[in-house]
DOPA-327786 format. One record per residue (C-alpha): residue number from 0; residue in three letters; x, y, z. Coordinates in pm, 1 decimal. Layout:
N
 seq type        X        Y        Z
 NUM  ala        X        Y        Z
...
END
This chain:
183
 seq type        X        Y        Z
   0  unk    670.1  -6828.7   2206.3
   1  unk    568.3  -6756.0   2536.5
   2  unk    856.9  -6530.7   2604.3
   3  unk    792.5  -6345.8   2269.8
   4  unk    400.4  -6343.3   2401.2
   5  unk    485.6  -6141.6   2729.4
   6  unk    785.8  -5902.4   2578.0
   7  unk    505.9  -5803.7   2312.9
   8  unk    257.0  -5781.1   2570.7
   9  unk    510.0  -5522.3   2795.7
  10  unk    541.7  -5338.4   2507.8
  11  unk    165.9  -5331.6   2394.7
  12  unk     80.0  -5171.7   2782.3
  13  unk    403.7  -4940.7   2745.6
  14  unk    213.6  -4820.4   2454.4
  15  unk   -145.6  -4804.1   2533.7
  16  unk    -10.7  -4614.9   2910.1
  17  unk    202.0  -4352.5   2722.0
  18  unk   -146.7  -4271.7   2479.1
  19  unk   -349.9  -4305.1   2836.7
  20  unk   -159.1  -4043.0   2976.3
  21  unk   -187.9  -3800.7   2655.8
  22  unk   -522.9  -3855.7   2611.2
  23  unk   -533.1  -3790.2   3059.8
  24  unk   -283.5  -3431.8   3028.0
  25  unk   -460.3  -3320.2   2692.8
  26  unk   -823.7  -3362.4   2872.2
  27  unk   -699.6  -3128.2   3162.3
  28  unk   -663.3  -2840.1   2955.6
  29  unk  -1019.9  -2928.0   2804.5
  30  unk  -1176.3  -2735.8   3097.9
  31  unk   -996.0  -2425.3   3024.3
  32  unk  -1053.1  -2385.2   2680.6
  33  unk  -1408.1  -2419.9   2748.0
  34  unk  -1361.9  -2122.8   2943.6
  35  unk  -1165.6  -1935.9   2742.3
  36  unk  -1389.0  -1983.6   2414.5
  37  unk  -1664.6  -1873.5   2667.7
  38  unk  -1514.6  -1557.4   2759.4
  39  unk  -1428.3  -1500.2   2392.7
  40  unk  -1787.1  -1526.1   2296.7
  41  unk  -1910.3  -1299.1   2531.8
  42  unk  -1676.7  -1044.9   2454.7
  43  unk  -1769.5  -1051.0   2071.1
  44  unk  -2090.8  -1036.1   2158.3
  45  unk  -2014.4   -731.9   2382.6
  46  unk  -1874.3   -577.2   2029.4
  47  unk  -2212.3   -628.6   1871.1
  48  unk  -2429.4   -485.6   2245.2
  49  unk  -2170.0   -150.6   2214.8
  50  unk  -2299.2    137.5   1942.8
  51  unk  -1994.0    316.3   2052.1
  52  unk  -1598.4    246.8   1934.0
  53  unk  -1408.3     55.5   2169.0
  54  unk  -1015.7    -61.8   2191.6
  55  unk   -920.8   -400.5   2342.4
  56  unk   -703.7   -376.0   2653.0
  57  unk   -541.9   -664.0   2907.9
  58  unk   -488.8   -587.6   3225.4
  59  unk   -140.8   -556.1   3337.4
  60  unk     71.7   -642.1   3618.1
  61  unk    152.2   -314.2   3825.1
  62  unk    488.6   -305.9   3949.7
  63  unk    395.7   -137.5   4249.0
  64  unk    208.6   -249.3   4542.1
  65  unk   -184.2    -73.2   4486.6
  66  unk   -498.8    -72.3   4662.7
  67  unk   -688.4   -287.2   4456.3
  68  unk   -890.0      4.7   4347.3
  69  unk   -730.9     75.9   4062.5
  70  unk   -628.1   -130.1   3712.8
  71  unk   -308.0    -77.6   3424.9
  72  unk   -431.0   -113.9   3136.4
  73  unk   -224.3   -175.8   2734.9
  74  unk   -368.0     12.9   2535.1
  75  unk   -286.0    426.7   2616.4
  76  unk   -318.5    689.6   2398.5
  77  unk   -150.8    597.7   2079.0
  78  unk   -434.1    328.1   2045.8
  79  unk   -711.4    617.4   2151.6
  80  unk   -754.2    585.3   2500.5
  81  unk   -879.0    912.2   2649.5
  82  unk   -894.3   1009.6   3013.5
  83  unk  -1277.4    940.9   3144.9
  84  unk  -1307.4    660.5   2888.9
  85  unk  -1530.2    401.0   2973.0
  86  unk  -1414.3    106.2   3045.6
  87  unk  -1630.5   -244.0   3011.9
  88  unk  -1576.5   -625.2   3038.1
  89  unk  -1876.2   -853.5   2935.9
  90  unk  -2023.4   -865.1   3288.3
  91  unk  -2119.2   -507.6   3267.0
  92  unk  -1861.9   -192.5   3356.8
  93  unk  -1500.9   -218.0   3568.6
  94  unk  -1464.9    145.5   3552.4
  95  unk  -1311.5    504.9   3431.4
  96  unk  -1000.3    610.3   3256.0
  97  unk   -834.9    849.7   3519.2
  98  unk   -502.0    857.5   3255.7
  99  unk   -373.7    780.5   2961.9
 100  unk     -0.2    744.8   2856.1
 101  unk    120.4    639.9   2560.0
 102  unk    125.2    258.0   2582.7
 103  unk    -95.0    226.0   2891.3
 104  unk   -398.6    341.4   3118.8
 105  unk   -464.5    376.2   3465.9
 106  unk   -863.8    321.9   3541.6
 107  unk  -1038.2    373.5   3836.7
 108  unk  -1253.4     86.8   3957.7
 109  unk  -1644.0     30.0   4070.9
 110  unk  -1438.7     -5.1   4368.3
 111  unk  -1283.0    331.9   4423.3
 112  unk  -1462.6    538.5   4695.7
 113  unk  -1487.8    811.6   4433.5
 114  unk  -1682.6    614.1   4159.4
 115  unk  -2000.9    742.2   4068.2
 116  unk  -2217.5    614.2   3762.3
 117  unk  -2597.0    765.5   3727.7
 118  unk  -2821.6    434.5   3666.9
 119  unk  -3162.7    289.1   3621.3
 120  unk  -3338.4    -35.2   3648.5
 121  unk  -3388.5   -237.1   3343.6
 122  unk  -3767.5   -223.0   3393.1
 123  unk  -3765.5    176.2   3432.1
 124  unk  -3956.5    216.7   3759.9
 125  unk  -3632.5    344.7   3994.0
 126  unk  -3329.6    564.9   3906.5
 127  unk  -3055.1    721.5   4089.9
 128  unk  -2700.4    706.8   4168.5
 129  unk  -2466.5    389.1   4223.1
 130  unk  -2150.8    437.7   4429.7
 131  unk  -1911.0    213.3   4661.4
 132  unk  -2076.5     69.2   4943.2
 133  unk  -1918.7    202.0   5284.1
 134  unk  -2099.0    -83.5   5456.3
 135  unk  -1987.9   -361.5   5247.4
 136  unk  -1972.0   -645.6   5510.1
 137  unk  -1653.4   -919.5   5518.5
 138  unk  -1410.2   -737.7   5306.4
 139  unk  -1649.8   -795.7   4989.3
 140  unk  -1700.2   -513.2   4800.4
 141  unk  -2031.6   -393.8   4678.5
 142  unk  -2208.8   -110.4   4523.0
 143  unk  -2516.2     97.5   4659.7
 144  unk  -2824.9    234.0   4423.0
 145  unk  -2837.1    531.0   4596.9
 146  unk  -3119.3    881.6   4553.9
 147  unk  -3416.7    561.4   4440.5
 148  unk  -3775.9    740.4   4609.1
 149  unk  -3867.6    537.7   4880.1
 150  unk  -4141.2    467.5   4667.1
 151  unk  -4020.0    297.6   4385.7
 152  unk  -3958.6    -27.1   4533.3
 153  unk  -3627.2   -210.2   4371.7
 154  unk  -3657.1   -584.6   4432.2
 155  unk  -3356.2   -830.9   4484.4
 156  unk  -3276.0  -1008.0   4156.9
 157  unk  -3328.8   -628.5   3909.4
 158  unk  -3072.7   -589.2   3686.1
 159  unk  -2902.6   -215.4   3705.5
 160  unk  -2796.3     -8.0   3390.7
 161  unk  -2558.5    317.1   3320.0
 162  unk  -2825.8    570.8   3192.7
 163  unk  -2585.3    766.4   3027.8
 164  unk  -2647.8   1068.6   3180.4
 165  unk  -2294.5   1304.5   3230.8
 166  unk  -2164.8   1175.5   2895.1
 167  unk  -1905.4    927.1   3054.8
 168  unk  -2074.6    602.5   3067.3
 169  unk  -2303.2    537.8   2786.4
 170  unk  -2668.0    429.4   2785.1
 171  unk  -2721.3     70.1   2886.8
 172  unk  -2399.4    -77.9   3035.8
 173  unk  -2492.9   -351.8   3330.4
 174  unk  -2353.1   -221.9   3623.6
 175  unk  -2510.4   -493.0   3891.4
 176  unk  -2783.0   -660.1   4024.4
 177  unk  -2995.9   -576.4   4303.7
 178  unk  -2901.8   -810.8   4614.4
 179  unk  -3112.3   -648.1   4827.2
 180  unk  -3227.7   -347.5   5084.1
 181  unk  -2992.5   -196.5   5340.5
 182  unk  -3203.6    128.0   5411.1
END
């Protein structure tokens, strides 16, 4: 009996380890579909924020070594990608199309010393320019509000916007958040 008591019992904690460590590798993944359904609700409720028609893109692996200023895009042309598209993630804007091929697009980054998107401040009180910072400080990259009157006084924590003037970026796309005075 008491040999039938401890071969049941090796076989009972067989059991209850192999259902541990299910329950132990399926509640590791937990953490990133909590991010995942996140990031999915933020981009459908980008789709409701946008008055404009958009396409869904990933971003690609480039074969080639690049600069980090620029993204390849899936979706080119055939899905109605145009050069100087916008183009926006949930956080606010990435960047520009600078081309469009059939299957895929090449954008240029907030990060490209040639980016340029007029803005204002959510509240209304400061608008002007936002470019690359030349001074960005430990390889981080930042932007600069640049052309705001010395007047209008922009304090850290003020959410920027595109204001859609030039007709690339449209009205009301978060492009950053004021981290403070350099100048």
């Amino acid at each position: 009996a008491r040999a039938e008591e401890g071969r049941t019992s090796r076989e009972r904690l067989r059991t209850i380890t192999v259902q541990r460590d299910s329950a132990a590798y399926l509640a590791q993944g937990i953490p990133t579909l909590l991010a995942e359904n996140e990031r999915l609700r933020q981009l459908l409720a980008l789709s409701r924020r946008l008055s404009t028609p958009y396409v869904a893109a990933d971003v690609l692996h480039q074969s080639q070594a690049t600069d980090g200023r620029t993204l390849l895009l899936s979706a080119g042309t055939r899905d109605g990608v145009s050069e100087f598209d916008p183009v926006v993630a949930p956080e606010g804007l990435i960047g520009v199309v600078l081309s469009a091929a059939e299957r895929t697009s090449v954008v240029m980054t907030w990060a490209h010393p040639e980016f340029r998107v007029s803005a204002f401040t959510v509240s209304g009180n400061a608008s002007g320019v936002v470019a690359p910072s030349p001074s960005s400080t430990g390889g981080e990259g930042a932007l600069e509000f640049r052309g705001v009157p010395y007047r209008d006084s922009v304090p850290a924590g003020t959410l920027v916007l595109s204001s859609g003037l030039g007709g690339v970026y449209p009205k009301g796309i978060p492009v950053g958040t004021v981290t403070g005075v350099i100048r």
